[in-house]
C-alpha positions, 0 to 999 in steps of 0.5 A, a space after each residue: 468593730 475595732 478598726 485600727 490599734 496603734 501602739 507607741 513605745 509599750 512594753 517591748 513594742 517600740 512601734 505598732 500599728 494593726 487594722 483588724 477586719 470583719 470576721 474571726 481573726 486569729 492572733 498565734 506566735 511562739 509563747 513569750 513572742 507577746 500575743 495577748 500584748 494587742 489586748 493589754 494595750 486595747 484595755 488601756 483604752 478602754 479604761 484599765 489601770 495604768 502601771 508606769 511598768 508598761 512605758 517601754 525601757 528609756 522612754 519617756 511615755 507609752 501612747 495607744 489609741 483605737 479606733 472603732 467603726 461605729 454603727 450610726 444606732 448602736 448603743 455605742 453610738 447613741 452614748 457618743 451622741 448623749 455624752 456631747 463626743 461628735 461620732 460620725 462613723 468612727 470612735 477613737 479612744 487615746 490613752 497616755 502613759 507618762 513614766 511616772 505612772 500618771 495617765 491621760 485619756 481622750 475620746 475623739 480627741 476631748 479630754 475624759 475622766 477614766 470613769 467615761 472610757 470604762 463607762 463606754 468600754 461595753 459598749 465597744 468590746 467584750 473581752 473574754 480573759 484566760 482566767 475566765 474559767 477560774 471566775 466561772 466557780 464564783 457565785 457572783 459571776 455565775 449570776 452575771 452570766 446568767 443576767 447577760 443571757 437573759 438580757 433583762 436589764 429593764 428588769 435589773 434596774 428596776 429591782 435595783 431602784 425599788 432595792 434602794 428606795 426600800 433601803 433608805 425608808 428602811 434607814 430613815 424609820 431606824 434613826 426616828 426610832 432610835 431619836 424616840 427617847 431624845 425627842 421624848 425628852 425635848 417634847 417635855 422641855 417644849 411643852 412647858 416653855 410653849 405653855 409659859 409663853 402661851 400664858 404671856 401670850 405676846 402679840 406680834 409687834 406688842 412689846 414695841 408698842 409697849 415701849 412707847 406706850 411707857 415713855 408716853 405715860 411716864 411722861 404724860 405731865 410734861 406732855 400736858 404742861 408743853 402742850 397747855 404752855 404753847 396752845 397759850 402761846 400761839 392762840 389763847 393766851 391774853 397778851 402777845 399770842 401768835 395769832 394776834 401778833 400775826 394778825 396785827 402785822 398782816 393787818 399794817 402791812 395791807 394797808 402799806 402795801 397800798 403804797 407798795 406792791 411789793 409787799 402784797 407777797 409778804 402779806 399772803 405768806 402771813 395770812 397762810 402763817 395764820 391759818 396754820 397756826 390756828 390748825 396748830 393750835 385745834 390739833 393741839 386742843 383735841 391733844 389736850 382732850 385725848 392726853 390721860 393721866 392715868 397711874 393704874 394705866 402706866 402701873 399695868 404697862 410697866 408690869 408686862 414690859 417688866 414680864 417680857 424682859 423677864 422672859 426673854 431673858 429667860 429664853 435668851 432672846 431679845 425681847 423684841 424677838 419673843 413673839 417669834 420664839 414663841 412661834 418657833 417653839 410651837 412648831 418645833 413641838 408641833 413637828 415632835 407631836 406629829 413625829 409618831 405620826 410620821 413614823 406610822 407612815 414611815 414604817 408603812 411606806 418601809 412595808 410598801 416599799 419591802 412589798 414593791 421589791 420582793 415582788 420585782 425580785 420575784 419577777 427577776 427570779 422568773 426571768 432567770 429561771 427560764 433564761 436558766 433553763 434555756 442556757 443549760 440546753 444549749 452548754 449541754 448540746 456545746 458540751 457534746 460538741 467539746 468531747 464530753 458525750 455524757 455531759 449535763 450541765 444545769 443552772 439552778 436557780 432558787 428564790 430565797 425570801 429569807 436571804 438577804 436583799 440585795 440590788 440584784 434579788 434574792 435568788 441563789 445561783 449555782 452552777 451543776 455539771 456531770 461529765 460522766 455516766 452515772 454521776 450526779 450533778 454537783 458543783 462545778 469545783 467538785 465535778 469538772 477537771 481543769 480541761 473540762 473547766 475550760 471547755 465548759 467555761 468556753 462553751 458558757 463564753 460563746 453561747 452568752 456572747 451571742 446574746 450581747 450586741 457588743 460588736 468586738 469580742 475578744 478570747 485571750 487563750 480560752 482554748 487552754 486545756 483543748 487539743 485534737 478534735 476538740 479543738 477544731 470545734 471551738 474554733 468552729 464555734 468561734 468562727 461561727 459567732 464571727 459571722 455575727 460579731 468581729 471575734 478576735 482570738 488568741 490560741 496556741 491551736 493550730 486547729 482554731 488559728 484554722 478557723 480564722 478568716 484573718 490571721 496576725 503573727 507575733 514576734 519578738 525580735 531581740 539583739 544585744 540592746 534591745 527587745 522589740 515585739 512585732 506583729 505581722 498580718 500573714 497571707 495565704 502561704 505565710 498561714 500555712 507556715 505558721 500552722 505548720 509550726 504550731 503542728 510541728 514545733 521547732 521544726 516546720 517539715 513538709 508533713 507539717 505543711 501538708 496537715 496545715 493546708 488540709 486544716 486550712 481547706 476543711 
């Protein structure tokens, strides 16, 4: 419930700090005195559009924060908790609001987006406004009554989520449908660059092996004449090879290294030359053996490399990187072949999903029907309370499978009323008078508030157009929901200020610099007064008095 609300320096109010308690408390005051300025400041915290209008003449900023007591479960609470803002017992929101019209907002004390307050806002008060009447001939605020009756929002979230899912199935089938043409288009194109290639068909690493098979035959003679020359010089040739010449300095230093030791090392690192020369010179022989000359060989080589190159030219690509092309084309032609495929599972997952909403929206409509049905029992029995004896009302609720979806159903929703004996039910717009709009419209405000567990309901004026008896029953009405939820209600009725278990008193105090509202929690006499002067006008007489205590104690 709201705890605390203090102003700073917005509007005419300079300075202001209210405590609200439990119960109905009733906000009265001369008209212009400024009563519904507690609900414009509230909203502000709660995430409505700041105006530079409303930081008070000659000062440099506007400050209001609330605070709300918050039970340790409740749904504010458990948003509190997920959203990382420590919440014991108290939720504070803080709204700044600099000259220039730029704005800041906090909850309990962390800097917000505006979009957390109003995402919180909810969850803490549900503010009932004094054009309520007007929005209750609008279709789209009828069916949000209704929903928040019937308390079915597992149900609305699912409708919108299967709505939305059906929705993009139905925008991705459209877009392959309308790219049928195109791909038709590219799938020849593939077909006969895939079919050019698979001719070739290239092997994974083929063109480098190509290119060093080409050096090597075009330059197979040279390769078998430095072979022939230096198997000649290390091992066969007659005269002066290095094996020999090795050979005969191992052998005359062995016999020097009888004298001297020291060369014993010299003659193991020639006796190991030796040995490698000889490997050298086997290698080189199995080399001689394998190496071919063969021109058909080296004709055929040149021809593909000659063809790669071709190609790759062709699909502007690096010829080493033909094979991959060609892997890429074929899965690019792949995808458009399984394209018709695809778009048969498409159009079938697009019915599904169509089969999978209308059914939840039927389920929505069902739900609303007898939501509907037991609503319209009771703003009948509200309605003969208010003084219209022969009043009917009725909510219709029609499933339409041919009215355009949408994430909240198909279901068209209308408000039927009759006042009088005899009439027939017909729209709101047509039937109702401005008075009887406004009961209506009250009695719908009062019987949907009891099905929200938002803790703090406020009513600015929504007695407008009642007086008399009437009147005491709507304040009897809305202290009766205070015993469930904290209801705070400005009225220009003494009958339902009556009603109030608490009672605040606005003022506006004016000299010849400036203008200051206040408000003031009136006590038991000071109610008294106050009532009398909305029973009386001007002029507070003892009559006035009297009536105002009679109301007081009824």
């Amino acid at each position: 419930m709201l705890a605390q609300l203090h102003i700073r320096n917005f509007a005419v109010v300079k300075s202001l700090d209210i405590d609200f308690a439990k119960g109905m408390t009733a906000i009265t005051g001369e008209t212009g005195a400024g009563k519904s300025i507690a609900l414009d400041a509230l909203s502000l915290c709660l995430g409505a559009r700041a105006d530079a209008n409303w930081v008070r003449p000659g000062e440099d900023k506007a400050e209001i924060s609330a605070v709300f007591t918050v039970e340790p479960n409740s749904p504010a609470a458990q948003w509190l908790n997920h959203n990382d803002f420590d919440s014991e017992e108290d939720c504070i929101l803080r709204r700044v609001i600099q000259r220039d019209g730029r704005s800041k907002a906090w909850i309990n004390g962390t800097p917000v987006a505006l979009t957390q307050q109003k995402l919180l806002a909810p969850l803490l008060v549900n503010i009932h406004g004094q054009h309520e009447h007007q929005l209750l001939l609008k279709e789209e605020h009828q069916l949000e009554l209704l929903d928040n009756y019937a308390r079915h929002t597992a149900l609305l979230s699912e409708v919108a989520t299967q709505y939305r899912q059906w929705f993009e199935l139905e925008k991705e089938y459209k877009h392959y449908v309308q790219q049928q043409d195109e791909l038709e288009a590219q799938r020849q194109l593939l077909e006969y660059q895939v079919e050019e290639l698979n001719d070739f068909a290239i092997a994974e690493g083929e063109f480098e092996e190509l290119e060093q098979r080409h050096k090597k035959l075009s330059h197979s003679k040279y390769l078998m004449e430095a072979s022939a020359f230096s198997l000649s010089a290390l091992y066969e040739g007659e005269h002066n090879n290095a094996t020999g010449l090795v050979s005969s300095a191992n052998q005359r230093l062995e016999e020097a290294a009888d004298i001297d030791e020291q060369l014993k090392p010299v003659c193991q690192l020639l006796e190991q030359a030796k040995v490698h020369i000889e490997e050298a010179a086997l290698e080189l022989r199995h080399y001689q053996d394998e190496l071919e000359l063969d021109p058909a060989e080296l004709d055929i080589v040149e021809e593909r490399l000659s063809k790669a190159i071709s190609l790759a030219k062709k699909h502007q690509v690096a010829a080493a990187d033909l094979w991959q092309h060609h892997q890429k084309l074929n899965a690019e032609l792949d995808n458009i072949v399984n394209a018709d495929k695809n778009l048969e599972q498409l159009d079938s997952d697009r019915q599904q999903a169509e089969a999978d909403y209308r059914e939840l929206a039927q389920k929505l409509s069902s739900s609303r029907e007898k939501a509907a049905d037991e609503l319209s029992k009771k703003i009948t029995q509200s309605m003969h309370e208010l003084n219209m004896p022969h009043g009917r009302f009725i909510i219709n609720v029609e499933h339409d499978t041919d009215k355009k979806a949408s994430r909240l159903g198909t279901d068209d929703i209308q408000f039927e009323v009759t006042t009088n004996p005899g009439q027939p039910l017909q729209s709101l717009s047509k039937v109702a008078s401005g008075g009887e709009l406004s009961r209506i419209s009250l009695a719908i405000q009062v019987m949907t508030a009891t099905q929200k567990s938002v803790p703090t309901m406020m009513f600015d004026e929504v007695d407008v157009g009642v007086s008399g008896p009437t009147a005491a029953i709507v304040g009897k009405m809305l202290r009766e929901l205070g015993q469930t939820a904290q209801v705070i209600c400005v009225t220009h009725l003494p009958q339902v200020a009556a009603k109030a278990d608490n009672q605040f008193q606005v003022s506006k105090y004016s000299d010849n610099d400036e203008t200051e509202t206040m408000v003031k929690a009136l006590s038991h006499n000071e109610r008294v007064t106050e009532l009398a002067r909305l029973l009386g006008g001007d002029s507070v007489t003892d009559m006035a008095k009297a009536n105002a205590k009679e109301l007081l104690a009824s």
